[in-house]
PDB file of the backbone (N, CA, C, O) and the ligand in Angstrom, with CONECT records:
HET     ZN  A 101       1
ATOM      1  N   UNK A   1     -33.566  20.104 -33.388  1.00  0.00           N
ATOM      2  CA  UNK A   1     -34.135  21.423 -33.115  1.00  0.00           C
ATOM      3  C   UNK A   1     -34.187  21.692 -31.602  1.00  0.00           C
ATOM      4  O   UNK A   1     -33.954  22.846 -31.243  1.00  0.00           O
ATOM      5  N   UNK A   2     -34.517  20.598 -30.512  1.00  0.00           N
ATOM      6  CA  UNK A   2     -34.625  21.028 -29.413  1.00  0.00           C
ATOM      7  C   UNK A   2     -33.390  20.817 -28.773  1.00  0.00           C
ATOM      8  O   UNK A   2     -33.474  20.744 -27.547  1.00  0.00           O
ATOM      9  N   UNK A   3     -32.124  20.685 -29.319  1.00  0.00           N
ATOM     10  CA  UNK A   3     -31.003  20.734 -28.831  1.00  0.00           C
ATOM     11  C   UNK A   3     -30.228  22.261 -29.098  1.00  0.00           C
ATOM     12  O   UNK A   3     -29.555  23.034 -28.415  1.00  0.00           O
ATOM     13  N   UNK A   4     -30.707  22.214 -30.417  1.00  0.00           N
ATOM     14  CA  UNK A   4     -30.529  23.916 -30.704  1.00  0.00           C
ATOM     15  C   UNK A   4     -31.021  25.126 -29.751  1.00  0.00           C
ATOM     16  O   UNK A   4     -30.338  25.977 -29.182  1.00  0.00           O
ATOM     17  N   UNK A   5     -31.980  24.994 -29.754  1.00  0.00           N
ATOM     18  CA  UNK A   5     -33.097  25.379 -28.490  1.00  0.00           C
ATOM     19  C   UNK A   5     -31.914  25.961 -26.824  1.00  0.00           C
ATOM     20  O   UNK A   5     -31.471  26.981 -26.298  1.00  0.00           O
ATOM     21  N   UNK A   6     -31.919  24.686 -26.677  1.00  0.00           N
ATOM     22  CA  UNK A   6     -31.402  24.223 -25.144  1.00  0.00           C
ATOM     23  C   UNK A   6     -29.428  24.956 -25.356  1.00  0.00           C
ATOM     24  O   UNK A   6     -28.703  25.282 -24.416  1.00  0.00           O
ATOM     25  N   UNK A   7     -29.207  24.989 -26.266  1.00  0.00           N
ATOM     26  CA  UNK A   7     -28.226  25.591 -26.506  1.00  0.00           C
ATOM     27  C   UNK A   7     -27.733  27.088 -26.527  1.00  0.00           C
ATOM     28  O   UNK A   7     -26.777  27.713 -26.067  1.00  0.00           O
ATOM     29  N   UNK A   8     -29.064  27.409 -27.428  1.00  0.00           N
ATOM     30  CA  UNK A   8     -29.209  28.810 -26.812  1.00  0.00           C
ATOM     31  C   UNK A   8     -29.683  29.292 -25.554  1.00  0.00           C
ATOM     32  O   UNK A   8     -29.115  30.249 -25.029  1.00  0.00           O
ATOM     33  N   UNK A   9     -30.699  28.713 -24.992  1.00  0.00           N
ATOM     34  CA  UNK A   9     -30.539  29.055 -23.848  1.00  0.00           C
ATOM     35  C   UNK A   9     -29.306  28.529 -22.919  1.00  0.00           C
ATOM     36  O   UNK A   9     -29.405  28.992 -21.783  1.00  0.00           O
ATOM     37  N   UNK A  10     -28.619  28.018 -23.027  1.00  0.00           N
ATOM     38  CA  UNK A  10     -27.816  27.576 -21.808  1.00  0.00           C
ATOM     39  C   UNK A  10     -26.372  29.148 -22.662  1.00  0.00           C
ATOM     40  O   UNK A  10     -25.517  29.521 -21.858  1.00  0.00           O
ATOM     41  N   UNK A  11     -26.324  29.801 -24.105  1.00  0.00           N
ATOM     42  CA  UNK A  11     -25.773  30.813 -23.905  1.00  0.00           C
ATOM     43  C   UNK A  11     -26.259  31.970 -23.941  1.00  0.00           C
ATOM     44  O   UNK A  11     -25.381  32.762 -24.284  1.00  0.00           O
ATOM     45  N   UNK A  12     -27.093  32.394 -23.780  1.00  0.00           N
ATOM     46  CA  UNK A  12     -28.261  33.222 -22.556  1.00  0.00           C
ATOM     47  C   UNK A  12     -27.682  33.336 -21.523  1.00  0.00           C
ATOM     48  O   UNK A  12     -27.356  34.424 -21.049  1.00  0.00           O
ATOM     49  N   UNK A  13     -27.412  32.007 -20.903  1.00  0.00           N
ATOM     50  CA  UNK A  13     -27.574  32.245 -19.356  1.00  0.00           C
ATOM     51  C   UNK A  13     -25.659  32.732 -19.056  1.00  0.00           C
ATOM     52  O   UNK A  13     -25.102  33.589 -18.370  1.00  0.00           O
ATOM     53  N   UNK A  14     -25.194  31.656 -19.980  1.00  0.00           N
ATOM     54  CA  UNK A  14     -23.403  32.284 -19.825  1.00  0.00           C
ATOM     55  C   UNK A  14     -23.620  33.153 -19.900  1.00  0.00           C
ATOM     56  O   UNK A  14     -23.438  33.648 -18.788  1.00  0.00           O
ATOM     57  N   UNK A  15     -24.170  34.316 -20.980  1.00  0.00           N
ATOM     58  CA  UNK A  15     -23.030  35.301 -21.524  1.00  0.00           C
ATOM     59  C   UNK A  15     -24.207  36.378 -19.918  1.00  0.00           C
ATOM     60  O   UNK A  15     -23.384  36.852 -19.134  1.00  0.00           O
ATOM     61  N   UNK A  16     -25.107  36.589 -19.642  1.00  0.00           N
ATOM     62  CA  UNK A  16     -25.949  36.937 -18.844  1.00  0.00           C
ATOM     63  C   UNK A  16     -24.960  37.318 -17.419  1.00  0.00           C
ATOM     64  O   UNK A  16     -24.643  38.337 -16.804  1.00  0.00           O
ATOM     65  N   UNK A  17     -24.641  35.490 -17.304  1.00  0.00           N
ATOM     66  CA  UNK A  17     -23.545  35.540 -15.542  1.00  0.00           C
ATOM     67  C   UNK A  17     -22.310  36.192 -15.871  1.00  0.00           C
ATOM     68  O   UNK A  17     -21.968  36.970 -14.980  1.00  0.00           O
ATOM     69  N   UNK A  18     -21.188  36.117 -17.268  1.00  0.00           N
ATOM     70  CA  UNK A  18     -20.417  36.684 -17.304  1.00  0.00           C
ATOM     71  C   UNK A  18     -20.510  37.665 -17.289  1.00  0.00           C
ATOM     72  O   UNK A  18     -19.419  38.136 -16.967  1.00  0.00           O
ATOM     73  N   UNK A  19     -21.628  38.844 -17.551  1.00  0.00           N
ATOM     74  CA  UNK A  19     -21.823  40.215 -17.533  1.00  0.00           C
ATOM     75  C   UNK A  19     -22.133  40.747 -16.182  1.00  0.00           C
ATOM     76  O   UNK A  19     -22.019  41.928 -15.854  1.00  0.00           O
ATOM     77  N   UNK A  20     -22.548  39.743 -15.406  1.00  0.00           N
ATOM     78  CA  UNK A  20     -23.513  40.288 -13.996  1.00  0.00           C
ATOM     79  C   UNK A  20     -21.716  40.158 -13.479  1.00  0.00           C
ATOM     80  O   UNK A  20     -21.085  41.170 -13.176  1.00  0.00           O
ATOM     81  N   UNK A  21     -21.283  39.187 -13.462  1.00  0.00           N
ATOM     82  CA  UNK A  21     -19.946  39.068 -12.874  1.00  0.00           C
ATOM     83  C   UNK A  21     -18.551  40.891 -13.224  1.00  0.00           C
ATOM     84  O   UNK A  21     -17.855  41.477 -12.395  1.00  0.00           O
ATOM     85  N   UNK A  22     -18.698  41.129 -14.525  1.00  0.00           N
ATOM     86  CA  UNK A  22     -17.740  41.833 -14.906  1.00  0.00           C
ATOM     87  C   UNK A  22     -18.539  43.608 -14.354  1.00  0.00           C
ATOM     88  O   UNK A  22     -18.012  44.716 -14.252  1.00  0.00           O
ATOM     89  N   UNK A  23     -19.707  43.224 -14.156  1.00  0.00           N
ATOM     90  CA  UNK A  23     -20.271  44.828 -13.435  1.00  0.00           C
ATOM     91  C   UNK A  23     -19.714  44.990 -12.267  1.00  0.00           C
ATOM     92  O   UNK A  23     -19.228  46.083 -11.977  1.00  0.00           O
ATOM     93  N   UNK A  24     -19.680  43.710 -11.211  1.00  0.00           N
ATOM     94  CA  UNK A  24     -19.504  43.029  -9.919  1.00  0.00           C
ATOM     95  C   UNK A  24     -18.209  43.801  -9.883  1.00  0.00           C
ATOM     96  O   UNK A  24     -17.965  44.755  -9.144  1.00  0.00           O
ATOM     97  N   UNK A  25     -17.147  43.077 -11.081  1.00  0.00           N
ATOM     98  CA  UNK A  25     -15.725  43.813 -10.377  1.00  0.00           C
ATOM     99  C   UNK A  25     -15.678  44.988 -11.018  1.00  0.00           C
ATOM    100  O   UNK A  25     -14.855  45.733 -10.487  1.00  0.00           O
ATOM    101  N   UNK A  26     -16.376  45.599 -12.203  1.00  0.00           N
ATOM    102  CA  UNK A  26     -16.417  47.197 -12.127  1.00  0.00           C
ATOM    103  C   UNK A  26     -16.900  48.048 -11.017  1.00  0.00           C
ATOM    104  O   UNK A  26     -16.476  49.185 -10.808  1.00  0.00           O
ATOM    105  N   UNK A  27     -17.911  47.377 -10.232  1.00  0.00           N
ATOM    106  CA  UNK A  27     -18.747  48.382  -9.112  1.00  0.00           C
ATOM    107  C   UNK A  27     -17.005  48.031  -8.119  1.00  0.00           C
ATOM    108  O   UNK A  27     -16.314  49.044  -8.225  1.00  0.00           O
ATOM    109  N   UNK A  28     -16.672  47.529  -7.740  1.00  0.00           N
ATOM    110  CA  UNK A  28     -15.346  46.888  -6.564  1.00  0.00           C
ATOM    111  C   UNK A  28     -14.599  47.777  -6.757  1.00  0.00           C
ATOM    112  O   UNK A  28     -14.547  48.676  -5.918  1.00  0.00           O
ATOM    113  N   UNK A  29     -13.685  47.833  -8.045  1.00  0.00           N
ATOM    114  CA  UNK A  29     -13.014  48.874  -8.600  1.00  0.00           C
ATOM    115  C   UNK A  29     -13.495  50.422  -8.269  1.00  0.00           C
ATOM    116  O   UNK A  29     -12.956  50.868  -7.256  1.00  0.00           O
ATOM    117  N   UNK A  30     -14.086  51.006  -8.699  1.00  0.00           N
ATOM    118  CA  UNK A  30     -15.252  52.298  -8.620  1.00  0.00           C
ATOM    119  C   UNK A  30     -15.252  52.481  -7.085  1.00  0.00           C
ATOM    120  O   UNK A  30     -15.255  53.681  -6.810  1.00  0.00           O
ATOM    121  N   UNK A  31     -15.250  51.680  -5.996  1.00  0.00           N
ATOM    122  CA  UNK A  31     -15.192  51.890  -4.660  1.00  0.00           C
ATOM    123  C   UNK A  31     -13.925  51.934  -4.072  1.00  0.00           C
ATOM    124  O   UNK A  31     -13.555  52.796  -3.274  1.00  0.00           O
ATOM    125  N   UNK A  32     -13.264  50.983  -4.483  1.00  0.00           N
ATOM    126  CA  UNK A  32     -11.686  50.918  -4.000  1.00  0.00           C
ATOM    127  C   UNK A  32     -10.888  51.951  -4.226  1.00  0.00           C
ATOM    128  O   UNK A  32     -10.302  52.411  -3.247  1.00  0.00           O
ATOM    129  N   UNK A  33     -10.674  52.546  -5.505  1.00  0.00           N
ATOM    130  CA  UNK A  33     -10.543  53.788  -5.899  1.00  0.00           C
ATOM    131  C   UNK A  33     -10.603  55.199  -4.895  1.00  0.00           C
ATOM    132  O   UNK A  33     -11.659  55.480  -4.327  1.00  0.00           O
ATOM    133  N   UNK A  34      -9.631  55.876  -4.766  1.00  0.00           N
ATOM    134  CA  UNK A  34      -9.807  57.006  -3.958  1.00  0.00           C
ATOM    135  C   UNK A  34     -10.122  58.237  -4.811  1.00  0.00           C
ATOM    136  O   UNK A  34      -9.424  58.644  -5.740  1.00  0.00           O
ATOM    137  N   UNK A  35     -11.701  58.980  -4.205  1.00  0.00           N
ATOM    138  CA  UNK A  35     -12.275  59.817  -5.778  1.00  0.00           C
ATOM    139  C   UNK A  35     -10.953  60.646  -5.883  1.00  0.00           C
ATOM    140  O   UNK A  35      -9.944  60.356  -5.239  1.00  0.00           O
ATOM    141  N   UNK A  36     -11.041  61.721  -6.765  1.00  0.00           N
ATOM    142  CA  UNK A  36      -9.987  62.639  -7.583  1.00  0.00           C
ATOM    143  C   UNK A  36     -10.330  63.659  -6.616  1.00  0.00           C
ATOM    144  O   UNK A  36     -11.398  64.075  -6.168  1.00  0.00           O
ATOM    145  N   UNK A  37      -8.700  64.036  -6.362  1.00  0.00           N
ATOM    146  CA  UNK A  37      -8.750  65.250  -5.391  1.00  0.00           C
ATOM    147  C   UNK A  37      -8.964  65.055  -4.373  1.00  0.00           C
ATOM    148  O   UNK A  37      -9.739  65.844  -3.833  1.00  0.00           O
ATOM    149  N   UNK A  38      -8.409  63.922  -3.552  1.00  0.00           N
ATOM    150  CA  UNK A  38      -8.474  64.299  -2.342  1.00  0.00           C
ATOM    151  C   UNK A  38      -7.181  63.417  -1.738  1.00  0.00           C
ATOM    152  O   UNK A  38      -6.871  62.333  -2.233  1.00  0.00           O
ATOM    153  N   UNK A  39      -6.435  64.039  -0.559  1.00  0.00           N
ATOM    154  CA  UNK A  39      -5.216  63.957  -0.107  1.00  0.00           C
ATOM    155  C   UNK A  39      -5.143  62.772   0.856  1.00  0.00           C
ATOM    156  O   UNK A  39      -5.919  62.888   1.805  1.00  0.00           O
ATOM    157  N   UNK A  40      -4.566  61.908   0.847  1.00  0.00           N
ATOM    158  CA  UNK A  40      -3.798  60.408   1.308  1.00  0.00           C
ATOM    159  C   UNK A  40      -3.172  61.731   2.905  1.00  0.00           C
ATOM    160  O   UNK A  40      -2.244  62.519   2.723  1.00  0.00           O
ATOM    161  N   UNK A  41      -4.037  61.625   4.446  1.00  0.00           N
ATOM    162  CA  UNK A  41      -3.510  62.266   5.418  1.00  0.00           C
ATOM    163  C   UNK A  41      -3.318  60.778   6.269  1.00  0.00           C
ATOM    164  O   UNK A  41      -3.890  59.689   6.328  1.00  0.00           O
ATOM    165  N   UNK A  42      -2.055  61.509   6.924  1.00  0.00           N
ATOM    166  CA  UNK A  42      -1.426  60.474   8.010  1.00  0.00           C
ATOM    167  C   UNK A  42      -1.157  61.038   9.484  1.00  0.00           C
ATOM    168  O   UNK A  42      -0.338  61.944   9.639  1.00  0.00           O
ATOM    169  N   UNK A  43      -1.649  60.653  10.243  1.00  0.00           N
ATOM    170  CA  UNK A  43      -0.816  60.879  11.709  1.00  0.00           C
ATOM    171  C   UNK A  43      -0.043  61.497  12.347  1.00  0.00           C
ATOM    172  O   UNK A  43       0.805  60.824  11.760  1.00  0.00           O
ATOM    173  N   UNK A  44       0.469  62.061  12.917  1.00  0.00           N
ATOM    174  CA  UNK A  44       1.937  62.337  13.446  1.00  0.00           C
ATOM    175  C   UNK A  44       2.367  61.483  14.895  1.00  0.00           C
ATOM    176  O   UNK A  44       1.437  61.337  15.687  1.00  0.00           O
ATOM    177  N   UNK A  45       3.476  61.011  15.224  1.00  0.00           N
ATOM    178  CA  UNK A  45       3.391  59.799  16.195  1.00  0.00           C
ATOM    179  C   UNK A  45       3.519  60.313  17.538  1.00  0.00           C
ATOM    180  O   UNK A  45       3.246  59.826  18.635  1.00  0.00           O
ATOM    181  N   UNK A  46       4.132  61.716  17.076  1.00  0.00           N
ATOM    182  CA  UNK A  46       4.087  62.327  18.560  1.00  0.00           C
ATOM    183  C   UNK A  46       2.932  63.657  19.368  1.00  0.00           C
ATOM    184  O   UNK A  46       2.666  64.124  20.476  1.00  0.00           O
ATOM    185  N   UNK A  47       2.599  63.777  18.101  1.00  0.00           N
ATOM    186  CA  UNK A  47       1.294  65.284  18.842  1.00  0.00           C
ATOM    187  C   UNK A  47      -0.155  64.392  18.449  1.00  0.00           C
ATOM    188  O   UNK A  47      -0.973  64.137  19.333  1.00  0.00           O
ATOM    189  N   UNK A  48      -0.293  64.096  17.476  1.00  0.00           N
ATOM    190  CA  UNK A  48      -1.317  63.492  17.111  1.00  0.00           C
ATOM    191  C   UNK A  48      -2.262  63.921  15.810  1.00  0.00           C
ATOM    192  O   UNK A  48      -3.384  63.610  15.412  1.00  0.00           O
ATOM    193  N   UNK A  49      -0.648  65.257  15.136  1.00  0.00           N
ATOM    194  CA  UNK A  49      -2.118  66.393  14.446  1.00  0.00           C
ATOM    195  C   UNK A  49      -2.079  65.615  12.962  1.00  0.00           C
ATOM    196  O   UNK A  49      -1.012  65.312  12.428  1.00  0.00           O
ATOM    197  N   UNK A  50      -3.537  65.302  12.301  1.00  0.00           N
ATOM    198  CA  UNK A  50      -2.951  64.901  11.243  1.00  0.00           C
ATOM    199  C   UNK A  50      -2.801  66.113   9.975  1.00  0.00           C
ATOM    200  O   UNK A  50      -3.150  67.293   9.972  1.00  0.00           O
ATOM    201  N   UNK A  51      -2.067  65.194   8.827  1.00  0.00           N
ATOM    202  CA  UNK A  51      -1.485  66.173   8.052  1.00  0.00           C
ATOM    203  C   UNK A  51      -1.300  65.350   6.347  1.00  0.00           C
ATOM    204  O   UNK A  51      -1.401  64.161   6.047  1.00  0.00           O
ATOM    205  N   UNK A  52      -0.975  66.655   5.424  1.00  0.00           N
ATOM    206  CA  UNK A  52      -1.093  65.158   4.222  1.00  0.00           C
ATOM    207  C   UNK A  52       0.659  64.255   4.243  1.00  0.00           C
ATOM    208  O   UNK A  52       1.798  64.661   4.473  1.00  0.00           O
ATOM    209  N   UNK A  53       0.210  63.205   3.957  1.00  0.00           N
ATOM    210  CA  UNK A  53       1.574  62.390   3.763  1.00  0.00           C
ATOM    211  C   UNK A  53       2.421  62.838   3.086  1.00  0.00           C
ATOM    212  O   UNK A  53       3.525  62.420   3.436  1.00  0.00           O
ATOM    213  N   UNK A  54       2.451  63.531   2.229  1.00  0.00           N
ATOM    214  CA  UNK A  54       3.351  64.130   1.050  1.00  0.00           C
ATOM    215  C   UNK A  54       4.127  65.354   2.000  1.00  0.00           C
ATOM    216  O   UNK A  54       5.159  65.783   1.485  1.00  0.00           O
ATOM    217  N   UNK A  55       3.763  65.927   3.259  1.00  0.00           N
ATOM    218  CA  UNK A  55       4.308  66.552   4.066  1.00  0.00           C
ATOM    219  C   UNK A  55       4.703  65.943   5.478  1.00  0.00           C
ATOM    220  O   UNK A  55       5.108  66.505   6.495  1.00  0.00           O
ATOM    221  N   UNK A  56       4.502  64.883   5.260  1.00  0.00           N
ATOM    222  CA  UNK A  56       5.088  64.067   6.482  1.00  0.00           C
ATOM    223  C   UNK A  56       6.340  63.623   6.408  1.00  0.00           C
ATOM    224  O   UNK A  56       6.840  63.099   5.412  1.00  0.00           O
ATOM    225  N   UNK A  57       7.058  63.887   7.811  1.00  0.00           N
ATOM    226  CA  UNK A  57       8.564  63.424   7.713  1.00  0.00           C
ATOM    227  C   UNK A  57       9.114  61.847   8.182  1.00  0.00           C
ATOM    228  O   UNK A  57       8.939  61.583   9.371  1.00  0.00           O
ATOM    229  N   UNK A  58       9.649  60.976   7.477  1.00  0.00           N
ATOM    230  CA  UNK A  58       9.433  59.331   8.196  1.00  0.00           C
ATOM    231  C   UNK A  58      10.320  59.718   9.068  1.00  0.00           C
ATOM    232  O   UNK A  58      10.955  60.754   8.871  1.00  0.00           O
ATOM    233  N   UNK A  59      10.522  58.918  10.224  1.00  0.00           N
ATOM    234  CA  UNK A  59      11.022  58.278  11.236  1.00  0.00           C
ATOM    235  C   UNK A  59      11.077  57.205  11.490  1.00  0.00           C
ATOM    236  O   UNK A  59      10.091  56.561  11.133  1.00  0.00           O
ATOM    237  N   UNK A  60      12.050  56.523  12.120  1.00  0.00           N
ATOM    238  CA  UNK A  60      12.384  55.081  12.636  1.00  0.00           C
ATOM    239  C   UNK A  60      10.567  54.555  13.051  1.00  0.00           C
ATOM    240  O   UNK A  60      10.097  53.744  12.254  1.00  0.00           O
ATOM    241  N   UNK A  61      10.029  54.815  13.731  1.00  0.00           N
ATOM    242  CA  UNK A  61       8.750  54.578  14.993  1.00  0.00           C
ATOM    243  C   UNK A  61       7.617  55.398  13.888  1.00  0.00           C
ATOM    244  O   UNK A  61       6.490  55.474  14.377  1.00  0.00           O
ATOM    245  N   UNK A  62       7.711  55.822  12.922  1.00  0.00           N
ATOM    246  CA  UNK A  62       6.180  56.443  12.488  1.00  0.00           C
ATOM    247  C   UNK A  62       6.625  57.444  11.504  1.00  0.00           C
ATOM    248  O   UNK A  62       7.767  57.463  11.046  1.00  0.00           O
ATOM    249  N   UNK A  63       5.519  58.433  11.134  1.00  0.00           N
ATOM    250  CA  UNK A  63       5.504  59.689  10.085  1.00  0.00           C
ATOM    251  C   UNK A  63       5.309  60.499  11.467  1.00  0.00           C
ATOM    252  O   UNK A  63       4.691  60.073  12.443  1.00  0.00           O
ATOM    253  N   UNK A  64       6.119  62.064  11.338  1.00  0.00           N
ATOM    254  CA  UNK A  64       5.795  63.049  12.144  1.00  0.00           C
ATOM    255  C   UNK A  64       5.503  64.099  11.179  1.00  0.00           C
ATOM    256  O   UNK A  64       5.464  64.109   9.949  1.00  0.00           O
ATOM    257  N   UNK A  65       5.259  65.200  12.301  1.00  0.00           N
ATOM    258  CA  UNK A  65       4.431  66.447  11.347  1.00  0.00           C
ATOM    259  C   UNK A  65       5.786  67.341  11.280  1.00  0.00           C
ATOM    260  O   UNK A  65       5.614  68.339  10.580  1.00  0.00           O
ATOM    261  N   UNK A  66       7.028  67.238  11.805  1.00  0.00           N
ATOM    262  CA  UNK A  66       8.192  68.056  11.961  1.00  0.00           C
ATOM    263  C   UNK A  66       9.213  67.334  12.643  1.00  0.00           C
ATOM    264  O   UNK A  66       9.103  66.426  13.468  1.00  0.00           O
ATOM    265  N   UNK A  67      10.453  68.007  12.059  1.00  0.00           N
ATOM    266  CA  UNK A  67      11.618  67.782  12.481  1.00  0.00           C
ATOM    267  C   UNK A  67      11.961  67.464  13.781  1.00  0.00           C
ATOM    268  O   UNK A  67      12.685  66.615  14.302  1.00  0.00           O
ATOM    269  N   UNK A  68      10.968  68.727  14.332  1.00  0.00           N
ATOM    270  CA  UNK A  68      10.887  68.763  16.305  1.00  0.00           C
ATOM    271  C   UNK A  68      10.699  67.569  16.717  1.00  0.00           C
ATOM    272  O   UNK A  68      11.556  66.877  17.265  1.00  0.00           O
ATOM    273  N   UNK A  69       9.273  67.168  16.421  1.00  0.00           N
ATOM    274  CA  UNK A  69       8.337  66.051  16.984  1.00  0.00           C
ATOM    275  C   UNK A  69       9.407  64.715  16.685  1.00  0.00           C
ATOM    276  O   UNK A  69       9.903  63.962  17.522  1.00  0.00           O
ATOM    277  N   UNK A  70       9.555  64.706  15.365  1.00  0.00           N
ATOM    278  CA  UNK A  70      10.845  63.622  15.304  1.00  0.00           C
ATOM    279  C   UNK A  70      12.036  63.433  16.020  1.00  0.00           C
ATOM    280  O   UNK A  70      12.238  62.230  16.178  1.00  0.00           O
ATOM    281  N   UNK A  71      12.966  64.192  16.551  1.00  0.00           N
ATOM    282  CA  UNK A  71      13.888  64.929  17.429  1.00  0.00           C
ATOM    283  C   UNK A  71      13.380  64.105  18.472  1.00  0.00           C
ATOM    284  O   UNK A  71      14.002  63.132  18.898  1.00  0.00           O
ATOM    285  N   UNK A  72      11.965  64.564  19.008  1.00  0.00           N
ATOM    286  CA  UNK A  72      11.572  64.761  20.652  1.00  0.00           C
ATOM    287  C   UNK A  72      11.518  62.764  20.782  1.00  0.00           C
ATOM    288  O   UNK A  72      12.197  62.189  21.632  1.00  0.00           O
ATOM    289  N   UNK A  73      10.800  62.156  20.001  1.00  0.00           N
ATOM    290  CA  UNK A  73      10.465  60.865  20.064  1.00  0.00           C
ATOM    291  C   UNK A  73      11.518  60.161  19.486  1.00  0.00           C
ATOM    292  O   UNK A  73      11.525  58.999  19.892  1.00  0.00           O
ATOM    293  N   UNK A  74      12.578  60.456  18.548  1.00  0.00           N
ATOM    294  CA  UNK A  74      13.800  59.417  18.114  1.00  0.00           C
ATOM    295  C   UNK A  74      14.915  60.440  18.481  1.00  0.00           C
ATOM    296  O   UNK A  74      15.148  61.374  17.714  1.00  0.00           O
ATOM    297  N   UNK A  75      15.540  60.295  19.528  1.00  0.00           N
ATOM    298  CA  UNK A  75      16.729  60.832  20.059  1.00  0.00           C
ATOM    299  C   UNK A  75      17.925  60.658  19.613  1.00  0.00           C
ATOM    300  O   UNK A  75      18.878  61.191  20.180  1.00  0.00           O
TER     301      UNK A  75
HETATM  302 ZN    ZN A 101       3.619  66.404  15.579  1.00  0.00          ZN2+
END
């Protein structure tokens, strides 16, 4: 009987830490996450203005905000 006992408590205490643990990486997740609706902005390498990435042009040296700025800094 007092092994029975000691048994349940010792899965008490597992199933207890496995739950405190699986909130742990739900709260991680929930932060890491970028909320809904809002735009990933990047740099431009030569003016400085930023802008969203999805309108940024790559270049050799960085993302620019235009053709120009790209032009002016990769010749
Ligand atoms: Zn620019």
């Amino acid at each position: 009987m007092k092994f029975l006992l000691l048994f349940f408590i010792f899965m008490v205490l597992l199933w207890q830490w496995r739950h405190a643990r699986e909130q742990k990486v739900k709260r991680s997740e929930r932060n890491n996450a970028p909320a809904p609706g809002t735009i990933e902005m990047v740099r431009c390498a030569q003016c400085g203005v930023h802008l969203p990435a999805t309108d940024a042009l790559k270049g050799t040296n960085g993302l620019y905000c235009s053709a120009l700025h790209r032009q002016a800094r990769e010749p």
